[in-house]
C-alpha angles and dihedrals in degrees: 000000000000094000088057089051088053094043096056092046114092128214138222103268114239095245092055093044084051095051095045088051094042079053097050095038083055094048093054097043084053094047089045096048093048087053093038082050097049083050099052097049079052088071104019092069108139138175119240115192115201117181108223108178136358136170152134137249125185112226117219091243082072085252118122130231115207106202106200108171102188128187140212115223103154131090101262137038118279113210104189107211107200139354123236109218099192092331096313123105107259084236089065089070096066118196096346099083123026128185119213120221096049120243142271078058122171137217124214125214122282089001132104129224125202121219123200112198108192114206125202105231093234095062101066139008138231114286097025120140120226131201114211123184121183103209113211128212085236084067091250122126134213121208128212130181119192129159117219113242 
């Protein structure tokens, strides 16, 4: 009498059993990959600088006014640490350059700061080229080059 009660029972078919573990097999690799995914853009977070405008202008008090507008696209915020002005840091030159906003100054993410570097006429001429490199606390350095009018 129990052999009559199995025999009447039916089974999954291989080929359905292999199609419902493929599926689920499927379902976790997806859900670990979208975790794995949310963990590694935990630790992979970086600054990206981008220049977006920079320029000159000659006061008539015979003093310069670097204009330098940089942005944050990246995905972190960028704190840039110190300015080069032609390979010396900008504080070597004492009073006569000053940068506003002070620095260590960060930037947060998505959004733009304008620097205003004021130059003492007497420190440089017309038609001088100037190489400026903003220095981040990430290591990572942003040229600008910029004659004086």
């Amino acid at each position: 009498m129990a052999s009559r009660i199995f025999r009447n029972k039916r089974a999954l078919s291989p080929v359905i059993a292999t199609v419902v573990l493929v599926a689920v097999t499927i379902v976790v690799a997806v859900a670990v990959s979208y975790w794995m995914g949310g963990i590694a853009g935990l630790y992979t977070r970086f600054e990206k600088i981008e220049i977006v405008k920079s320029y000159a202008v000659k006061e008539s008090n015979g003093n310069f006014t670097v204009v330098i507008e940089l942005k944050n696209s990246g995905s972190a915020d960028a704190t840039i640490q110190y300015v080069l002005v032609n390979g010396r840091p900008l504080e070597d030159y004492n009073e006569n350059m000053t940068i506003s906003p002070h620095l260590p100054a960060t930037i947060p993410i998505g959004k733009s700061e304008t620097f205003t570097i004021s130059i003492n006429g007497t420190l440089f001429s017309s038609g001088t080229t100037l190489d400026l490199k903003f220095h981040s606390a990430a290591g990572k350095d942003y040229p600008v080059m910029l004659t004086l009018p």
